[in-house]
C-alpha positions, 0 to 999 in steps of 0.5 A, spaced: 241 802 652 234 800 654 231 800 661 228 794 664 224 793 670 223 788 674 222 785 682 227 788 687 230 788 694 230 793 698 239 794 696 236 797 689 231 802 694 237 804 697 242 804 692 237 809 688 234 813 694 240 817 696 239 820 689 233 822 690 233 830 691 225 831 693 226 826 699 227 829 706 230 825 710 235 818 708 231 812 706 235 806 712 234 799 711 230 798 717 225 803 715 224 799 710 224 793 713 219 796 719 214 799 714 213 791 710 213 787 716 208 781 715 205 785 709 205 782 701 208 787 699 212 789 691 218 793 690 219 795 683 226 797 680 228 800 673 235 799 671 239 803 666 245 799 663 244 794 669 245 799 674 238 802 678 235 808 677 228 808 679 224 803 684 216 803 686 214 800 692 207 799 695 204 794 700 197 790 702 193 795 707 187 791 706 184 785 702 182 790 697 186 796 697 195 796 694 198 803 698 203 805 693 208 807 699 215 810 696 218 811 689 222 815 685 227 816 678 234 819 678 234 826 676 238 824 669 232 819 667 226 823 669 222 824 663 224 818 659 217 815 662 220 810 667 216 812 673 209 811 669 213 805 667 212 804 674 206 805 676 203 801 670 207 795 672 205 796 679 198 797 678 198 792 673 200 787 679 195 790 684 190 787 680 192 781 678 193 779 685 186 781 686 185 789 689 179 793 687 184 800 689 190 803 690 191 809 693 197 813 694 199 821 697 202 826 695 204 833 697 203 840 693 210 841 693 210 836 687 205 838 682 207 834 677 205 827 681 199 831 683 198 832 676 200 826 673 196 822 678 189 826 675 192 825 669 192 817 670 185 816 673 187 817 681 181 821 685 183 825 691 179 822 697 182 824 702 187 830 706 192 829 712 194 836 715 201 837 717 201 844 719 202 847 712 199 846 706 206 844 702 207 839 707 200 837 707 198 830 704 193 829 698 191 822 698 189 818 691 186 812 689 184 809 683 179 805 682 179 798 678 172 796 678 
């Protein structure tokens, strides 16, 4: 079997999000719906053998700028490059579609997305304190110019 990736809808999100392990509390429709009302925005899914097990989403927060708002890989398909895979169609699309960045967070509790950030070209440009410092969040951007 192969992976294919493709546009989602909101159900893949779902459908994934409950297998998510780093994810706190449950992802609803309705949360979705609120955070991409009257944005352009994209949602990304990875399938294996037809079924989702990985998404990315991300929306417009200014003509120049994509936010890379939520995402994740099943556990049994980490380390098989489908995130990444994500991310470059993602990025891919924010500058086709005319952005100069994209920006995303993240926590210290996830050190390996903090590295791979680095790692991939994303510069730390900002800090929201949370009252903790693994429950603070990091913010990234990337730079297409």
């Amino acid at each position: 079997m192969k992976y294919v990736f493709s546009s989602g809808a909101i159900s893949d999100i779902l459908e994934v999000g409950g297998f998510i392990p780093e994810f706190d509390e449950p992802i609803t429709a309705d949360s979705i719906k609120n955070r991409l009302h009257g944005k352009n925005y994209l949602i990304l899914v990875a399938r294996y053998d037809g079924k989702p097990i990985g998404f990315k989403v991300g929306y417009q927060v200014s003509d120049n700028q994509f936010y890379s708002w939520l995402g994740g890989v099943t556990p049994e398909h980490r380390k098989m490059k489908v995130a990444s895979q994500l991310r470059i169609l993602q990025e891919t699309w924010a500058i086709e579609n005319g952005y100069k960045s994209i920006s995303v967070k993240s926590m210290n509790k996830f050190p390996a997305m903090l590295q791979m950030l680095i790692s991939c070209g994303y510069q730390v440009s900002g800090y929201e304190s949370r009252g903790s410092i693994t429950s603070s969040k990091i913010e990234f951007t990337k730079s297409f110019e």
